[in-house]
N, CA, C and O atoms as a Tripos MOL2 file, in Angstrom:
@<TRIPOS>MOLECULE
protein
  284   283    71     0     0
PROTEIN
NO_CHARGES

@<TRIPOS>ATOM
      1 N          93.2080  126.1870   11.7120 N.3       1 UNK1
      2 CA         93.3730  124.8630   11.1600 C.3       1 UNK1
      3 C          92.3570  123.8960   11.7400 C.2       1 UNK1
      4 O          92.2850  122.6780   11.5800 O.2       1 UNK1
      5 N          91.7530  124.5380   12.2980 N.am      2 UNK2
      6 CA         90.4920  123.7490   13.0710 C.3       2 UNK2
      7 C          89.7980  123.3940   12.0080 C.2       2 UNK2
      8 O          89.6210  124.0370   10.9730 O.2       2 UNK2
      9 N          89.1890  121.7450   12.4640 N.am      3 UNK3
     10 CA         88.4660  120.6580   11.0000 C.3       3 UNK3
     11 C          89.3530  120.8580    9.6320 C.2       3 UNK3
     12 O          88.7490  120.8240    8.5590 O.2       3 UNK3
     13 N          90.4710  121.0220    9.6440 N.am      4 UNK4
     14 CA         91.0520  120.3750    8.6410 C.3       4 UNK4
     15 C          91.4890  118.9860    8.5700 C.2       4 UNK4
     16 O          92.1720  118.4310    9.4300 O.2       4 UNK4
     17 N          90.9390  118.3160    7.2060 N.am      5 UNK5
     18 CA         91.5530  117.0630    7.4550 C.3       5 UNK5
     19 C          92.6650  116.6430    6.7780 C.2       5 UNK5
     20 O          92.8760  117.5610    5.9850 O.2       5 UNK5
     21 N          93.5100  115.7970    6.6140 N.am      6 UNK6
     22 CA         94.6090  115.0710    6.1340 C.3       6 UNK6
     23 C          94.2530  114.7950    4.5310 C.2       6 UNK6
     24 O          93.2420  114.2740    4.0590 O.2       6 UNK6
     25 N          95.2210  115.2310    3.9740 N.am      7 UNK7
     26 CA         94.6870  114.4360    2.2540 C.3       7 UNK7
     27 C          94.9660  113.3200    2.5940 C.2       7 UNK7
     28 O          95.7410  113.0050    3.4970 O.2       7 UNK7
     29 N          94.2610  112.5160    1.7860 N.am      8 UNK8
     30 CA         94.2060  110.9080    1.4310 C.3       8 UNK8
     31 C          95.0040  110.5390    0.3700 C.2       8 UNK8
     32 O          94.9740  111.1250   -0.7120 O.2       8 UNK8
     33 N          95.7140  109.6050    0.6180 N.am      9 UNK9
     34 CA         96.2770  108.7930    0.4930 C.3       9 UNK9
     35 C          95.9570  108.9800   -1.9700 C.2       9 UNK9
     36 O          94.8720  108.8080   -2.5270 O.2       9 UNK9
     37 N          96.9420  109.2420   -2.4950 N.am     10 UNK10
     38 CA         96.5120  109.2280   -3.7780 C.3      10 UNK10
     39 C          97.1060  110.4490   -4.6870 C.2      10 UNK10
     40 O          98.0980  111.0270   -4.2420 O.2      10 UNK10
     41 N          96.5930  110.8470   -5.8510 N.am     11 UNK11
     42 CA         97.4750  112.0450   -6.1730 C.3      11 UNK11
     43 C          96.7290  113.1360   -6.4790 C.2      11 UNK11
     44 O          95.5030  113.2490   -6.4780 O.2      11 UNK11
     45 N          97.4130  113.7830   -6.6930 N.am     12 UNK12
     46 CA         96.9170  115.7230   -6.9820 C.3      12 UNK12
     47 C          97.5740  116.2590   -7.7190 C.2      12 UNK12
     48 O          98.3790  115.6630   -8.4340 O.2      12 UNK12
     49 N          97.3790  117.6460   -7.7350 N.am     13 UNK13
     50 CA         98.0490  118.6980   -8.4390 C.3      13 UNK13
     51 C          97.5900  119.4780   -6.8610 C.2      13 UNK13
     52 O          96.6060  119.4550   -6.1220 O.2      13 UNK13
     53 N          99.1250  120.2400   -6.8820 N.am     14 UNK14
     54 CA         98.9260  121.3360   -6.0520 C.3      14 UNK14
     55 C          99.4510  123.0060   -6.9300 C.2      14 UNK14
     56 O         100.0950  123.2690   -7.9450 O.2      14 UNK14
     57 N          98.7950  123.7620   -5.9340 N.am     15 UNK15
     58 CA         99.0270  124.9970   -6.3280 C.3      15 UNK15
     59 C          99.3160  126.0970   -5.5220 C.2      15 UNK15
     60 O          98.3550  126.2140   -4.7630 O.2      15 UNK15
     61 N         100.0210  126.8370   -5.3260 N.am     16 UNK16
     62 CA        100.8800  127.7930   -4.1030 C.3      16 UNK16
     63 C          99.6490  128.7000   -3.9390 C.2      16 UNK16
     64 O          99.2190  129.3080   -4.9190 O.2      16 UNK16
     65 N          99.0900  128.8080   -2.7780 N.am     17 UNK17
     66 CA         97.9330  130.0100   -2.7160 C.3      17 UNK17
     67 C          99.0400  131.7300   -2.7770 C.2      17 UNK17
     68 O          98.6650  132.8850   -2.9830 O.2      17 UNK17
     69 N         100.0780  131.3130   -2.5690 N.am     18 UNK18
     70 CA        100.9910  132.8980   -2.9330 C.3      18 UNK18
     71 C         100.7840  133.0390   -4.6590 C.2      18 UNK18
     72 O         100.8590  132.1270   -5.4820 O.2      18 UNK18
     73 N         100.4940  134.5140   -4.9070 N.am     19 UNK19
     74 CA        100.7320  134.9680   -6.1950 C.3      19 UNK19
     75 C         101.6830  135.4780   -6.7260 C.2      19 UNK19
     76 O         101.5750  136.1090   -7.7780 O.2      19 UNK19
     77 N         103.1040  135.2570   -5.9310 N.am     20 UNK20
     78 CA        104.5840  135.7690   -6.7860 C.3      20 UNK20
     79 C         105.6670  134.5880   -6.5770 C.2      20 UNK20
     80 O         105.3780  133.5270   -6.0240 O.2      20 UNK20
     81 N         106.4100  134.7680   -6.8720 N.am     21 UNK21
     82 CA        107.4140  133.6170   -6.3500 C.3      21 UNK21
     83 C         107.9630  134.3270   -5.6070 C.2      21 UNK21
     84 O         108.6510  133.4430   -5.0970 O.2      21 UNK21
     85 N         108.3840  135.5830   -4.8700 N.am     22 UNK22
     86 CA        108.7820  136.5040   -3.2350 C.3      22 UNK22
     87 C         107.4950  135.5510   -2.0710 C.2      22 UNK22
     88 O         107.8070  134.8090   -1.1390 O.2      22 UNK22
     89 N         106.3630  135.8270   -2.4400 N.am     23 UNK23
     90 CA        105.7380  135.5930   -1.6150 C.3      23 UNK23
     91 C         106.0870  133.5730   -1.5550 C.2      23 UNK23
     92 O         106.1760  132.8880   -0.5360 O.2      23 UNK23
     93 N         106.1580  133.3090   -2.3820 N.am     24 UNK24
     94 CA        106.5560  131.5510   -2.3500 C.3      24 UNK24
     95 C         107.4960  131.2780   -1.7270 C.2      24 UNK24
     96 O         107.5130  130.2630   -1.0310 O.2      24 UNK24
     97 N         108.9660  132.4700   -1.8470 N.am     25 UNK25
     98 CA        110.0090  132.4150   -1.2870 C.3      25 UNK25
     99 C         109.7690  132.3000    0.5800 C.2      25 UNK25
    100 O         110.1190  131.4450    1.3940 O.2      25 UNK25
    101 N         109.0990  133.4480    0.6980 N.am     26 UNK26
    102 CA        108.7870  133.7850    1.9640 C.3      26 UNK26
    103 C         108.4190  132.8100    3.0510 C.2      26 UNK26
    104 O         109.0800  132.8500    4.0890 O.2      26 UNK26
    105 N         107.5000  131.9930    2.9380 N.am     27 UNK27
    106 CA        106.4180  131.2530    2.6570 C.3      27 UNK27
    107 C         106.6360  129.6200    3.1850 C.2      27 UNK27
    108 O         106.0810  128.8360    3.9550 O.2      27 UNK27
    109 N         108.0520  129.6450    2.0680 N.am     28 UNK28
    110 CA        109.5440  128.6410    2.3860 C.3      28 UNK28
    111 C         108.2080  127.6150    1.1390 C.2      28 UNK28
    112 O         108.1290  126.4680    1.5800 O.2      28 UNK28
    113 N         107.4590  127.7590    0.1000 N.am     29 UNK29
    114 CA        106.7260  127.2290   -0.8260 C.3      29 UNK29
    115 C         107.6970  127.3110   -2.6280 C.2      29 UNK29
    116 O         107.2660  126.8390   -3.6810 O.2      29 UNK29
    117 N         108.6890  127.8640   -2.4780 N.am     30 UNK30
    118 CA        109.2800  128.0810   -3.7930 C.3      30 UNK30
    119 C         109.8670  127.2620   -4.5670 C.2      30 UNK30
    120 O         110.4950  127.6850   -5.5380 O.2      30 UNK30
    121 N         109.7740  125.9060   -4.2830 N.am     31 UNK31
    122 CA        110.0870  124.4200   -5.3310 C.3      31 UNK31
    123 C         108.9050  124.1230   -5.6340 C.2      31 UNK31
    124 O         108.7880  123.2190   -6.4610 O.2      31 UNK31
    125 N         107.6380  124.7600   -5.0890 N.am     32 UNK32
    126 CA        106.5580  123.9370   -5.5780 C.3      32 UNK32
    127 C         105.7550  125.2500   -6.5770 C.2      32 UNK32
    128 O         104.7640  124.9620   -7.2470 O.2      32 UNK32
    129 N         106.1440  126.2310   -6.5690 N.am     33 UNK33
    130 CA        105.6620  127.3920   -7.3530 C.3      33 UNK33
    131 C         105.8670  127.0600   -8.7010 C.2      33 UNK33
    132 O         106.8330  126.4880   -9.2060 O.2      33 UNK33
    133 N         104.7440  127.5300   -9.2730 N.am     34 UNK34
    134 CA        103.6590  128.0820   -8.9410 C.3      34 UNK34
    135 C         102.6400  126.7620   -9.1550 C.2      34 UNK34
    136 O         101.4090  126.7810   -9.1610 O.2      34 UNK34
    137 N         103.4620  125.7030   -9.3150 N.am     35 UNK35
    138 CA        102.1420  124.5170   -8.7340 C.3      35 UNK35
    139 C         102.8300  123.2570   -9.5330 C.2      35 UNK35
    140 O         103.2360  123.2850  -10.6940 O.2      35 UNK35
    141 N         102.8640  122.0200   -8.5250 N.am     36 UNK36
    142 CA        103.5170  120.6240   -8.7600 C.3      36 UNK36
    143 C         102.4240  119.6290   -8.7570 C.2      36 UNK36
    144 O         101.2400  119.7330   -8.4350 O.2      36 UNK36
    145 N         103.1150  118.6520   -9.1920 N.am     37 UNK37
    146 CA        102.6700  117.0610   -8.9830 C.3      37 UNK37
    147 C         102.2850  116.7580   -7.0640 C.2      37 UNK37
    148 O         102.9350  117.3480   -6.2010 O.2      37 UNK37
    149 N         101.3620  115.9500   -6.7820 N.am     38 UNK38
    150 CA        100.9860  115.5700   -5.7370 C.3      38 UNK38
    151 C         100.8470  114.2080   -5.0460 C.2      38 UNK38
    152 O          99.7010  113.8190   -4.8190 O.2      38 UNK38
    153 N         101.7810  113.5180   -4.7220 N.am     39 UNK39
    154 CA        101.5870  112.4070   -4.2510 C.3      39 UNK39
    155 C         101.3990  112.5810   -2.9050 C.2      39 UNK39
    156 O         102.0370  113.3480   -2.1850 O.2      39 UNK39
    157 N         100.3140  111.6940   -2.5160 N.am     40 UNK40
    158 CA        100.4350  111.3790   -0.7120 C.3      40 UNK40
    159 C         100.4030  110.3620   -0.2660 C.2      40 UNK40
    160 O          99.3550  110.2120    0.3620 O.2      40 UNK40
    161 N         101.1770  109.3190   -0.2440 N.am     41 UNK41
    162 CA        100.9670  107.8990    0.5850 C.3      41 UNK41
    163 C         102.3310  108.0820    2.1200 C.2      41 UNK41
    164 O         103.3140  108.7800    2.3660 O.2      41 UNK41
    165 N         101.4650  106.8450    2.8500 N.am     42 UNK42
    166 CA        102.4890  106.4460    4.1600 C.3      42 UNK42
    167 C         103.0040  107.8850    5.1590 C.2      42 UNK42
    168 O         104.0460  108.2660    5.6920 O.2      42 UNK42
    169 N         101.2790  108.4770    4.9960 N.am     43 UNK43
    170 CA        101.7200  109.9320    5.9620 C.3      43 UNK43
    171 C         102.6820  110.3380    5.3880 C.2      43 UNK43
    172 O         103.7680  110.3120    5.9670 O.2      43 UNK43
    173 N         102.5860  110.7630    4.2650 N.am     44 UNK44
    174 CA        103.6120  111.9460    3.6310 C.3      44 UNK44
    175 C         103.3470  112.2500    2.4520 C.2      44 UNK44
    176 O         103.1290  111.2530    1.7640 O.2      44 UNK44
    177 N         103.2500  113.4630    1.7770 N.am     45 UNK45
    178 CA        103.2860  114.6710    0.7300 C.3      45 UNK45
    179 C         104.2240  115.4050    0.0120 C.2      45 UNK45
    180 O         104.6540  116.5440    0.1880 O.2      45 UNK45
    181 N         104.4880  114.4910   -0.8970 N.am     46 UNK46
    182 CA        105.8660  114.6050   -1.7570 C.3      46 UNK46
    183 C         105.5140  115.3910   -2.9650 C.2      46 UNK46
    184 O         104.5570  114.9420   -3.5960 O.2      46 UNK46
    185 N         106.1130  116.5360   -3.4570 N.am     47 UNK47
    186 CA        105.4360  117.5270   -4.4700 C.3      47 UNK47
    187 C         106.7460  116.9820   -5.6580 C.2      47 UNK47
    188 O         107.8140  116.5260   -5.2490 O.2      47 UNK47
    189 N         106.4370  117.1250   -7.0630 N.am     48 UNK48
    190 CA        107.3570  117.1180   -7.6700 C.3      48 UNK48
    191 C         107.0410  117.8740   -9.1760 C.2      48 UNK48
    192 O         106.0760  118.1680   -9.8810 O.2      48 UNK48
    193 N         108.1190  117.9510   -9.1710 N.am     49 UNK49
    194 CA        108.6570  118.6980  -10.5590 C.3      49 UNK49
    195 C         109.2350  117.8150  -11.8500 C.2      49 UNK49
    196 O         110.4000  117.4690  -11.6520 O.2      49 UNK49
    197 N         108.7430  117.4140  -13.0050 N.am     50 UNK50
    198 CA        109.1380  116.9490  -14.2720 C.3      50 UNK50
    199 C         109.5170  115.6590  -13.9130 C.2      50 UNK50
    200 O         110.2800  115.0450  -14.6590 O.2      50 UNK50
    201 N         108.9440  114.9560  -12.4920 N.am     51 UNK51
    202 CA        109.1400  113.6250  -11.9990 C.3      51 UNK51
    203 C         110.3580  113.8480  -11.0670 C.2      51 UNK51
    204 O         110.9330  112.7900  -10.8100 O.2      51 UNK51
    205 N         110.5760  114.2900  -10.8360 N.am     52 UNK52
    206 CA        111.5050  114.6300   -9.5440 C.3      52 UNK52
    207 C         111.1570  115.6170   -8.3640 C.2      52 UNK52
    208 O         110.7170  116.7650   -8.4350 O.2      52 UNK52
    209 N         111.5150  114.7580   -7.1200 N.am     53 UNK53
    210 CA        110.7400  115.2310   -5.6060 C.3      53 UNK53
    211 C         111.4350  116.5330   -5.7900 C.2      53 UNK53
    212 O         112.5150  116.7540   -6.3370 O.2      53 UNK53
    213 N         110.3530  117.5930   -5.0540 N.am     54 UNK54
    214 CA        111.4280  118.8130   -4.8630 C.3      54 UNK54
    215 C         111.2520  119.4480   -3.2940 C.2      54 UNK54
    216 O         111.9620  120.2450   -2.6800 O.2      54 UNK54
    217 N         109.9380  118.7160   -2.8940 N.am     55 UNK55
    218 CA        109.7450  118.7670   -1.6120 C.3      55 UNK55
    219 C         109.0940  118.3450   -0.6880 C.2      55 UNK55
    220 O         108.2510  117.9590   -1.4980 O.2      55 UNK55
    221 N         108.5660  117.9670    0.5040 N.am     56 UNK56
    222 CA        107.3600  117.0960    1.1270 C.3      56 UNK56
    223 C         107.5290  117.7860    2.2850 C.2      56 UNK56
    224 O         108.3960  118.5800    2.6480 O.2      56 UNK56
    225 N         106.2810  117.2280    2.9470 N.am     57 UNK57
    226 CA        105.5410  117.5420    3.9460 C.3      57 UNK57
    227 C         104.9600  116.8370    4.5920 C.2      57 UNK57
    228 O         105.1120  115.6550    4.2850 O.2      57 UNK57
    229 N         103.8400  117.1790    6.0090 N.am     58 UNK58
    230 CA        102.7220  115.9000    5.7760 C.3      58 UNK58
    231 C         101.4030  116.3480    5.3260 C.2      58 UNK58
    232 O         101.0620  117.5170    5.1470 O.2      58 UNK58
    233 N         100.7030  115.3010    5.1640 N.am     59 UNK59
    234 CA         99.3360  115.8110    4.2780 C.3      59 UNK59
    235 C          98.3970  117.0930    4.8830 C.2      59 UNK59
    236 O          97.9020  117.9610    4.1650 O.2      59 UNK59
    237 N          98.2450  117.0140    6.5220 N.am     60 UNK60
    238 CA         97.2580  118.7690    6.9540 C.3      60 UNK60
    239 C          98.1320  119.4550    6.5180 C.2      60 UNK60
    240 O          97.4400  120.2800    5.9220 O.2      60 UNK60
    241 N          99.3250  119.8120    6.3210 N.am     61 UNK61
    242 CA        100.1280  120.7290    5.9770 C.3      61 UNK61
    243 C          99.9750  121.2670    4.7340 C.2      61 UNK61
    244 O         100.1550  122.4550    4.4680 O.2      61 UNK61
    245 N          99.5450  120.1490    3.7280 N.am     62 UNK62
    246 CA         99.4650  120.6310    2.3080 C.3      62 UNK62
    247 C          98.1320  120.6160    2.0130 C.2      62 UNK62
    248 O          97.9230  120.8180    0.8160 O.2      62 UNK62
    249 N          96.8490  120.3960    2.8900 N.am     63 UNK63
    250 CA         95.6540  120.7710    2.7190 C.3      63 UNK63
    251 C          95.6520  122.1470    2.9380 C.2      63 UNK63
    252 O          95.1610  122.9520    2.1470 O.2      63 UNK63
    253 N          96.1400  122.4100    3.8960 N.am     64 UNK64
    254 CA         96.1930  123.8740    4.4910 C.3      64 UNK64
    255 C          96.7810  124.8550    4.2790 C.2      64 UNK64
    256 O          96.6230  125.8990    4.9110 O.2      64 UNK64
    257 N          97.7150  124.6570    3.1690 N.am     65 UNK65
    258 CA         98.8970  125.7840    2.7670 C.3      65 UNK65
    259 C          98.5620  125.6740    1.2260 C.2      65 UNK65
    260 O          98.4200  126.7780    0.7000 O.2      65 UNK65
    261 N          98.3610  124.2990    0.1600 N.am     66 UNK66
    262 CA         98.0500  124.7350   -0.8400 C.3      66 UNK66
    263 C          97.1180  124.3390   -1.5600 C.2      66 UNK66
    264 O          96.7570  123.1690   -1.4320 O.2      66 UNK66
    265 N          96.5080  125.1410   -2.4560 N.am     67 UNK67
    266 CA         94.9150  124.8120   -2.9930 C.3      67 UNK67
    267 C          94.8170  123.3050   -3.8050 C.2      67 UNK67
    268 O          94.9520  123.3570   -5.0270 O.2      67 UNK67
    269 N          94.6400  122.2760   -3.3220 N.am     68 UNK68
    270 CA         94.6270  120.6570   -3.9780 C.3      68 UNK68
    271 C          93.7370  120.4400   -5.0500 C.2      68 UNK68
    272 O          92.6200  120.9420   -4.9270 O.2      68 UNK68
    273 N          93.9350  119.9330   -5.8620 N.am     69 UNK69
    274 CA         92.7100  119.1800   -6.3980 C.3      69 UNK69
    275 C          93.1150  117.4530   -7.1180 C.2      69 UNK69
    276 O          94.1580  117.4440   -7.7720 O.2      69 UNK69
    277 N          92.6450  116.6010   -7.0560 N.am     70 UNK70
    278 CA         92.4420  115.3700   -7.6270 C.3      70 UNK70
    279 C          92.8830  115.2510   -8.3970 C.2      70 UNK70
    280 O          92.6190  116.3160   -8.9570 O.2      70 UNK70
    281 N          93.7700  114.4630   -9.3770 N.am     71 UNK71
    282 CA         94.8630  114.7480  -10.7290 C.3      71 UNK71
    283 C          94.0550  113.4550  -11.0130 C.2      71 UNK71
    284 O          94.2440  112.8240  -12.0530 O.2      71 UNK71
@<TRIPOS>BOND
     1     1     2 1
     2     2     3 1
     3     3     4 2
     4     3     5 am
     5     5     6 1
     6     6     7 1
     7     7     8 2
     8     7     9 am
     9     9    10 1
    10    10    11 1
    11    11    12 2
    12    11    13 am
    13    13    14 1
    14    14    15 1
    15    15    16 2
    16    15    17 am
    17    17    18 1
    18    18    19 1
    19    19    20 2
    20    19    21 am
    21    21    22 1
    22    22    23 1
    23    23    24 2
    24    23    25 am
    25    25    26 1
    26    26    27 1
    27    27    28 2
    28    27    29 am
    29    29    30 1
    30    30    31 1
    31    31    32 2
    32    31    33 am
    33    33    34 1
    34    34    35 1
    35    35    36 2
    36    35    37 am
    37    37    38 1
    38    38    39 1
    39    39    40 2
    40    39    41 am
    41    41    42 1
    42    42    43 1
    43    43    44 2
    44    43    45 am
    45    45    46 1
    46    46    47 1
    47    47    48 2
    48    47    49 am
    49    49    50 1
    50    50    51 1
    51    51    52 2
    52    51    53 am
    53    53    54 1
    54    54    55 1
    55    55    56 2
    56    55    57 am
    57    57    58 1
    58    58    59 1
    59    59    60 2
    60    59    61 am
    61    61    62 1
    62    62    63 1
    63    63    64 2
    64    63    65 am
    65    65    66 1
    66    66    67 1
    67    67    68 2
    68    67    69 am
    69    69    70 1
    70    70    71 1
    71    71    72 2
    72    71    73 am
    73    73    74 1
    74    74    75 1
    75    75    76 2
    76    75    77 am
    77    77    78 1
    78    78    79 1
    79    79    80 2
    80    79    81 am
    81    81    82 1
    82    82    83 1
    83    83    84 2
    84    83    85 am
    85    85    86 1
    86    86    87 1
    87    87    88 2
    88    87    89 am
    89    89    90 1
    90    90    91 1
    91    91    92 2
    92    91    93 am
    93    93    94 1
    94    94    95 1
    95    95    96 2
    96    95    97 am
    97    97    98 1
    98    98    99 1
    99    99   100 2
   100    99   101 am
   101   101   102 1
   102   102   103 1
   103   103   104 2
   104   103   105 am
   105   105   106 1
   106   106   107 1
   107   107   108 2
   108   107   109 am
   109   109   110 1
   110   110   111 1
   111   111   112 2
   112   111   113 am
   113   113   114 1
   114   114   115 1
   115   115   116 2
   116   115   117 am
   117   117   118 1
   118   118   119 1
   119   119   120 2
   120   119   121 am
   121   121   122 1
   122   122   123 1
   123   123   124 2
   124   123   125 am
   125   125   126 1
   126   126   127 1
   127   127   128 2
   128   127   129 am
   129   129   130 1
   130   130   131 1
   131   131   132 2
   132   131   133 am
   133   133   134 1
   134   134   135 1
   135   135   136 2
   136   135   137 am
   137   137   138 1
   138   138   139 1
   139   139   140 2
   140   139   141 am
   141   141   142 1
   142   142   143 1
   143   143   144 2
   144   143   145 am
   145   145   146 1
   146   146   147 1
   147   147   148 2
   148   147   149 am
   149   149   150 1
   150   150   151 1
   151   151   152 2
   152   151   153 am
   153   153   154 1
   154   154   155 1
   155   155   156 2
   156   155   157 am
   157   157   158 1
   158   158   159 1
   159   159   160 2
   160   159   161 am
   161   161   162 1
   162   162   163 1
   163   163   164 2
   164   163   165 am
   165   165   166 1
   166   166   167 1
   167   167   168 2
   168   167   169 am
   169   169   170 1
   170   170   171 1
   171   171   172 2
   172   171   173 am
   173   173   174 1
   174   174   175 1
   175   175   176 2
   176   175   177 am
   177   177   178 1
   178   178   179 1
   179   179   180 2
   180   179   181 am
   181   181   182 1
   182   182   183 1
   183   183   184 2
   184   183   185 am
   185   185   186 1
   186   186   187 1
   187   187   188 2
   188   187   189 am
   189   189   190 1
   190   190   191 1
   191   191   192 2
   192   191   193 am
   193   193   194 1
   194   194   195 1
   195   195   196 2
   196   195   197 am
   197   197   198 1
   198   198   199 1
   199   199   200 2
   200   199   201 am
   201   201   202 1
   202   202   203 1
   203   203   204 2
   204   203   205 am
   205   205   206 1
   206   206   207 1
   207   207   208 2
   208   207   209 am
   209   209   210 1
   210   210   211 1
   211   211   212 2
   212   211   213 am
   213   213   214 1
   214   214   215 1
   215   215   216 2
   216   215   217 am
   217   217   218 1
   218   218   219 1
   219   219   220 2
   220   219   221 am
   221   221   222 1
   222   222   223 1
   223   223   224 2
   224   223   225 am
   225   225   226 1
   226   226   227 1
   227   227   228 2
   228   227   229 am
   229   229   230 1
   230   230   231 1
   231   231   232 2
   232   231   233 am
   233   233   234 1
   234   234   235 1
   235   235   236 2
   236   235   237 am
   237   237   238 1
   238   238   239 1
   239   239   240 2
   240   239   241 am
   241   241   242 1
   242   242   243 1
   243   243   244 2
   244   243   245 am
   245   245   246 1
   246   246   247 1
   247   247   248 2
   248   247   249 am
   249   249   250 1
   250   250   251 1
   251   251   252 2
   252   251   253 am
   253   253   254 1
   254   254   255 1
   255   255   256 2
   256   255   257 am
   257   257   258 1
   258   258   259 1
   259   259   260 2
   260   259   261 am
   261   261   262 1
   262   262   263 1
   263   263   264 2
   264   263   265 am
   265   265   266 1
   266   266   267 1
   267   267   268 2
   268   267   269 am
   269   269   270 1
   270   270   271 1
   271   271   272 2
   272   271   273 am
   273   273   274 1
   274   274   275 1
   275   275   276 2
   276   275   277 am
   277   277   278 1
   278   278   279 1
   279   279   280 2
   280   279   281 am
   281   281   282 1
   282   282   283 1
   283   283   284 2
@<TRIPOS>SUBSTRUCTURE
     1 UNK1         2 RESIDUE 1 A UNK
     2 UNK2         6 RESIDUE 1 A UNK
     3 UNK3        10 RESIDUE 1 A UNK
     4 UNK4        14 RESIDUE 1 A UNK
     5 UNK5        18 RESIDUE 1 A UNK
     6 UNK6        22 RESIDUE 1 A UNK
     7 UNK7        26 RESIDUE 1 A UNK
     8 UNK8        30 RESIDUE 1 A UNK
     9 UNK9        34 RESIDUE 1 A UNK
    10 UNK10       38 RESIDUE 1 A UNK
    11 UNK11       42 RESIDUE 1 A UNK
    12 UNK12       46 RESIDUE 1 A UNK
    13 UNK13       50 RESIDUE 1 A UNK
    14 UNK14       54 RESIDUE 1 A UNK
    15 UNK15       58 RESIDUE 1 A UNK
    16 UNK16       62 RESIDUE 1 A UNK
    17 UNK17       66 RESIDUE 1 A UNK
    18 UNK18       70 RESIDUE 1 A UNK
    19 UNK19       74 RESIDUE 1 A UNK
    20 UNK20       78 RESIDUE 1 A UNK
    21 UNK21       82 RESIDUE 1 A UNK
    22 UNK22       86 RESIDUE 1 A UNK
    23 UNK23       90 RESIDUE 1 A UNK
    24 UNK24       94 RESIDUE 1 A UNK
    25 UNK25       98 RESIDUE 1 A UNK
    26 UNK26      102 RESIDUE 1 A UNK
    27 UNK27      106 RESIDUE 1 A UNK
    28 UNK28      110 RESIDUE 1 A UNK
    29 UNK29      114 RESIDUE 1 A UNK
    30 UNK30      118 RESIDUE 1 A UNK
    31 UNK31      122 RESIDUE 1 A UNK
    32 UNK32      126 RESIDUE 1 A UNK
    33 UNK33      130 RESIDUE 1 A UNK
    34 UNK34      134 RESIDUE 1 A UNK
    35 UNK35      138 RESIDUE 1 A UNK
    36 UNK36      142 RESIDUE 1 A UNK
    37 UNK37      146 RESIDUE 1 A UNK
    38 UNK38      150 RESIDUE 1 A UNK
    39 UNK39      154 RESIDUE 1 A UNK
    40 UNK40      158 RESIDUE 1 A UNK
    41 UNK41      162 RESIDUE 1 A UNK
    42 UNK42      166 RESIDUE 1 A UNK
    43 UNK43      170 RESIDUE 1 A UNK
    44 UNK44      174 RESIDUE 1 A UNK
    45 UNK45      178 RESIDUE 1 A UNK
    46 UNK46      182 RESIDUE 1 A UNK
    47 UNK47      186 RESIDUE 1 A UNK
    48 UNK48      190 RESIDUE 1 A UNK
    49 UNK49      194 RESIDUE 1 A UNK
    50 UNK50      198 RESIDUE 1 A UNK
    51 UNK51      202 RESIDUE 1 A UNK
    52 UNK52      206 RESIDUE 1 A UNK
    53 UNK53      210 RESIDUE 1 A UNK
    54 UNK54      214 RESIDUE 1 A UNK
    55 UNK55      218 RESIDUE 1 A UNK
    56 UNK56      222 RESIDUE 1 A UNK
    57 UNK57      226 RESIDUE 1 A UNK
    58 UNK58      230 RESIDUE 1 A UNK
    59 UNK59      234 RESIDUE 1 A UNK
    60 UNK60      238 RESIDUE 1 A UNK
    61 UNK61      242 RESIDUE 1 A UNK
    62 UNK62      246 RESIDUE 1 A UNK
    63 UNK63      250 RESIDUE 1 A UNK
    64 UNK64      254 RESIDUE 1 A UNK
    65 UNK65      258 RESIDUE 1 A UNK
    66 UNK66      262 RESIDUE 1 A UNK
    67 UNK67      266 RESIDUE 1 A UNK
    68 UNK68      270 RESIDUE 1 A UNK
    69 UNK69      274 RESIDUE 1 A UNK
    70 UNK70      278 RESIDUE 1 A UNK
    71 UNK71      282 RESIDUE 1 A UNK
């Protein structure tokens, strides 16, 4: 996790780098499988589903566990 940085502050799409939902299960990634909504403000990383939170984190956590991109 060395030079990872924090997402910024804004939104995304995330995506589970696991390719099953076992491995998502495992993982403890399986509300956000196989890939959610991305908000990150006020040091925190709230994933959601059809507009409803299904899980958070803080932001190195979700740089580092799932593949981000810019929504």
């Amino acid at each position: 996790m060395k030079n990872v940085k924090p997402l910024k502050d804004g939104k995304y799409t995330a995506k589970c780098k696991q390719t099953t939902i076992l491995a998502a299960v495992a993982a403890g990634h399986s509300h956000v499988f196989p890939m959610a909504d991305l908000i990150v403000s006020n040091g925190w990383a709230r994933f959601y589903k059809g507009g409803k939170e299904v899980w958070s984190c803080n932001p190195t956590y979700a740089a580092v566990h799932f593949e981000v991109h810019q929504a």
